[in-house]
N, C-alpha and C positions, 0 to 999 in steps of 0.2 A: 357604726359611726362612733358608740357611747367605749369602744373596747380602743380603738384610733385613738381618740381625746384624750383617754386614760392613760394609753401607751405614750404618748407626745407631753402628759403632764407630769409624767415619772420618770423623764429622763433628766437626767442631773445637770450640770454645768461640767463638769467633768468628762461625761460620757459625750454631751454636745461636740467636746475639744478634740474627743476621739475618734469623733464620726467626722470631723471633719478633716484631721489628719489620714483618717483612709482615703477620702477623697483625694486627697493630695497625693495619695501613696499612688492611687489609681492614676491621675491626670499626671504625674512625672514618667509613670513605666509608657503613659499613652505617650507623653512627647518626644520620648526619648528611645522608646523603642525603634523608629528608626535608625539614629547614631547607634544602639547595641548591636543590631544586626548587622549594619556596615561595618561596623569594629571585627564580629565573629569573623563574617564574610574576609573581611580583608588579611586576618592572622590565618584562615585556613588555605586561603588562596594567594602566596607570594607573587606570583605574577600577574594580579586580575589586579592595576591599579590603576585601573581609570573609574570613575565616581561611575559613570555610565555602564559600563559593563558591570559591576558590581549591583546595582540594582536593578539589572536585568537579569541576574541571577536566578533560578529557580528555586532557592530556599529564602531567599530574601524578603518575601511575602509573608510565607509560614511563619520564620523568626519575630517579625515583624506581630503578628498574630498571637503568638505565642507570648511574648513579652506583655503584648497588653492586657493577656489572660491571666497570664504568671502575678501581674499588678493587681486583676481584681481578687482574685485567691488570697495573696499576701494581703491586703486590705480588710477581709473577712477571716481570717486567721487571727489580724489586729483589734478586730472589732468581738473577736470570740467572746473573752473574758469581761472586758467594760460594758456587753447588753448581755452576756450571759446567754448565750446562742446554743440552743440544745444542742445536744449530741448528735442526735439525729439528723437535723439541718448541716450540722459540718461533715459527715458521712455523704451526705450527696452533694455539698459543696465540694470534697474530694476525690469524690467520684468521676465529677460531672469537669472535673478540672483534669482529670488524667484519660478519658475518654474522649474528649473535646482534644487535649496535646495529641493525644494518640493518631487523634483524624488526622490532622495540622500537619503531623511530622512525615506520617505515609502518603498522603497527599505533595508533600514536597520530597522526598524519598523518589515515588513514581514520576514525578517531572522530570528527573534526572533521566530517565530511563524512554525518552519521549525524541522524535526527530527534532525539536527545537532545540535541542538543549545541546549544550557545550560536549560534553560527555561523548554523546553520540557523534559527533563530528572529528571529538579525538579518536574517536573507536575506528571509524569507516574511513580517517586518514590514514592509522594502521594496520588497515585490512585492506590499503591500495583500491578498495572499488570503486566502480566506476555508477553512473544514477541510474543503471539499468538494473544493479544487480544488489540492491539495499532488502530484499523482500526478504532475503533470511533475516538480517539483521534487526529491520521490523517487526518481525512474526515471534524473534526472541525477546525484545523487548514487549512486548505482549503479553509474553508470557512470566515475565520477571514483575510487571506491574499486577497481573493478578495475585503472584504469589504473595508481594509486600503487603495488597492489601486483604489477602486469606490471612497473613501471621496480623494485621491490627484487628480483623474481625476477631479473634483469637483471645488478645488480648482483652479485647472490648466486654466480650464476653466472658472472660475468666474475672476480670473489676467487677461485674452486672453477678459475679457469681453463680453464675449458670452452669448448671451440669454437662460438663462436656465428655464425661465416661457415659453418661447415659445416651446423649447426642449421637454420640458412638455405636450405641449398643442398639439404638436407633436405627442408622444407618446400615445394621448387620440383619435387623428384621425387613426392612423394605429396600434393601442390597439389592434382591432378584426384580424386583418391579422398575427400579432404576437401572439395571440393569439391560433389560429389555428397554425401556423409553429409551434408553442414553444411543441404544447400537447404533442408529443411525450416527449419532454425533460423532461416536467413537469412529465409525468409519468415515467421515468425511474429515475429523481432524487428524488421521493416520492418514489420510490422503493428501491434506495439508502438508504434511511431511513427506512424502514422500515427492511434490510437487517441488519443496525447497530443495531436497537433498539431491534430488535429479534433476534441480537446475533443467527442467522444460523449458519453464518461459517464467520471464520477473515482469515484472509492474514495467507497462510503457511499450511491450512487445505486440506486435499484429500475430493473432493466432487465429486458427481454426479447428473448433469441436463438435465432430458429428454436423449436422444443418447450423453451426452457430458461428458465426465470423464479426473477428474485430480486434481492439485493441484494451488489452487489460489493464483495468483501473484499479482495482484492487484486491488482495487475495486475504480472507482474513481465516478463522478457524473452521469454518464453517461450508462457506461457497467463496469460487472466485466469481469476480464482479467483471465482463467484459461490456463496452461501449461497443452495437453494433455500429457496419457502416448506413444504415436505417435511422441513425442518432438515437434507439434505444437503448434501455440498458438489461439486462440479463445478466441472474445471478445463477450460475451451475453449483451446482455440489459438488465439492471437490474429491469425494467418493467417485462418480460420476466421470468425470475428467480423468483419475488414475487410472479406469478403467477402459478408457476411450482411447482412440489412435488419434494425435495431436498433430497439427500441422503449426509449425511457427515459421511462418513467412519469415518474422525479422530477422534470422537465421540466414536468410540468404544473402551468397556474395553477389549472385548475378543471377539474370534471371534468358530463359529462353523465348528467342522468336525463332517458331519454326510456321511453315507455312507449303501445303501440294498446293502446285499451280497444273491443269490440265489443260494442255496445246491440243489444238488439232491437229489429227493422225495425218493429215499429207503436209503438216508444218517442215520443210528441207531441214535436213540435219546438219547443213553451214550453218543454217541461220541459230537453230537451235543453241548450237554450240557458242556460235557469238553471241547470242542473250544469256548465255551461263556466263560467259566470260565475261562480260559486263557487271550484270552482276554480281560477282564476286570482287567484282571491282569497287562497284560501287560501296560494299559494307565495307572495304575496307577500308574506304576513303574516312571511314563515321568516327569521331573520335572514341564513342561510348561500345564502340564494336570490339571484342577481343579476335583479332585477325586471325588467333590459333583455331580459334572454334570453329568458323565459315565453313559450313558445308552447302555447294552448289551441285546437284549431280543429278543426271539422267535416270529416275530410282526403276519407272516402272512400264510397260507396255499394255493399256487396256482397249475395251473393245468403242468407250468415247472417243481418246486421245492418249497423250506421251504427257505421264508423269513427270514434274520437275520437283525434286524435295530441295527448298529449302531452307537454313539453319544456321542460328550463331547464337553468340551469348552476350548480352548487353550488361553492362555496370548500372544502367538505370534502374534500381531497385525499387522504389518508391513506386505505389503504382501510376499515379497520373504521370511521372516521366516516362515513364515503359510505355505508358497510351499512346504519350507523343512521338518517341522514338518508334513507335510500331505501324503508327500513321505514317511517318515520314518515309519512312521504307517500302512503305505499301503502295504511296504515290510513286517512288523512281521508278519501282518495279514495274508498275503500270504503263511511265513513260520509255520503258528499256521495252517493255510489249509493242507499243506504238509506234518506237523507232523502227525499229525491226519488222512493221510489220506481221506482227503475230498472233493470232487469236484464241484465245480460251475456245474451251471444247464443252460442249454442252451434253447432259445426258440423253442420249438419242436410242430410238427403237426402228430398225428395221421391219416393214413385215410385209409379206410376200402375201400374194391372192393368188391363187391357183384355180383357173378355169372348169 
């Protein structure tokens, strides 16, 4: 308290004017820091002139930040000489001012590099894609925001004066220990890659992995993220996946109803014929029925009844329309049974007793 009192009664009238013009120096960069950034912002971007899009910017924050730090530096730079501020003290006031920019700038550096952002949306208008198929583009900007923020660790730590040859030389003794931990990683993010580059399935696709079914939410370096139809979620390894046989429904154009119907063996073979003929009728009448595919045909002879195979291919991809197209089919068929007279064949056993 007696070292305060002493400090507060040896300051001059002069150095008062001084400490109080840094504040001023400080509270101008604070108010004004937002006009300097929209200034930046507006000379770097000739087309971005609406006041709205411009501080929606992703750097506009940072600058923003930046400025008002740039103000308290300059302030204590001003205050150096008039209190006489060790050495020392200005070494980590410059430290701590270029370590702090460094966050600021890679942290808005990486935003750029983000599905919000402007950027990305120039990028994926000239790459023609379409929102099924952004997961490469994703997984690369991933990988470009870790790297920005490995060169500011870098840097952060080259300010901090840290040995980064020995870090190194570090890294070359316990290489083999990380080496082993990592394999897994290493293989599930080569699996990663090979998922983008072979374009299996993107974010938004219904697949199916070994016992696991559903629609994928998210692929990251790691595992992809499938939503069952259960409403769980499940994370695969995407090692795991590359080595798996993959079904991706959403891939389909159409999908198949096929369906044995067994008549009984003394069913007449007019009538037979005229409940083919109907029914082939009837799919064709279906708007969702592709009329080329219709197979209605006599297939087989067993020891129940007379095999009827049959077959088309329907555009209701989605599964609960396929349900309903598949119900609806399944009741005519029933009613082309009834008209006609015809009965399904049950499985039956003869057996004979011998005296």
């Amino acid at each position: 308290m007696e070292q305060i009192t002493n400090f507060f009664s040896s300051i001059t009238a002069e150095q008062i004017i001084d400490i109080w013009i840094a504040i001023a120096i400080l509270v101008i960069f604070r108010i004004s820091s937002g006009a300097l950034s929209y200034i930046i912002i507006k000379m770097s971007k000739i087309n971005q002139k609406t006041t709205k899009k411009i501080k929606e910017s992703v750097f506009y924050n940072p600058l923003r930040l930046f400025f008002i730090l740039l103000g308290a530096f300059i302030a204590i730079l001003f205050l150096e000489k008039p209190l006489k501020i060790d050495s020392f003290i200005m070494l980590i006031a410059y430290k701590t001012f270029i370590i702090l920019s460094t966050i600021i700038f890679a942290r808005g550096l990486a935003n750029t590099f983000t599905p919000k952002s402007s950027l990305y949306n120039k990028i994926k208008e000239k790459m023609s894609r379409d929102n099924k198929e952004d997961t490469m583009l994703d997984f690369s900007l991933k990988i470009i925001r870790i790297i920005i923020y490995i060169l500011a660790g870098i840097v952060i730590m080259t300010n901090l004066e840290i040995d980064l040859s020995g870090f190194i030389a570090g890294l070359g003794i316990g290489g083999i220990i990380i080496t082993l931990a990592a394999q897994d990683t290493a293989k599930n993010l080569f699996g990663g890659l090979v998922i983008f580059l072979d374009k299996t399935f993107v974010v938004g696709d219904w697949i199916q992995v070994n016992e696991f079914e559903g629609t994928v939410e998210d692929i990251t370096f790691r595992s992809t993220r499938i939503k069952t139809f259960e409403n769980s979620v499940v994370n695969i390894p995407n090692s795991t996946i590359s080595n798996s046989c993959i079904i991706n429904w959403s891939k389909m154009e159409q999908r198949r109803y096929k369906i044995n119907l067994c008549v009984e063996l003394d069913t007449p073979l007019d009538k037979l014929e005229k409940f083919k003929v109907k029914v082939h009728e009837m799919l064709q009448e279906k708007s969702e029925i592709d009329d080329d595919t219709i197979i209605v045909k006599f297939e087989d002879i067993t020891d129940n009844g007379l095999n009827v195979m049959i077959s088309s291919y329907t555009n209701s991809v989605d599964y609960t329309s396929f349900l309903a197209e598949k119900q609806d089919i399944n009741y005519k068929i029933m009613n082309i049974l009834k008209e006609e007279d015809i009965n399904l064949a049950y499985d039956t056993k003869t057996i004979q007793i011998k005296n």
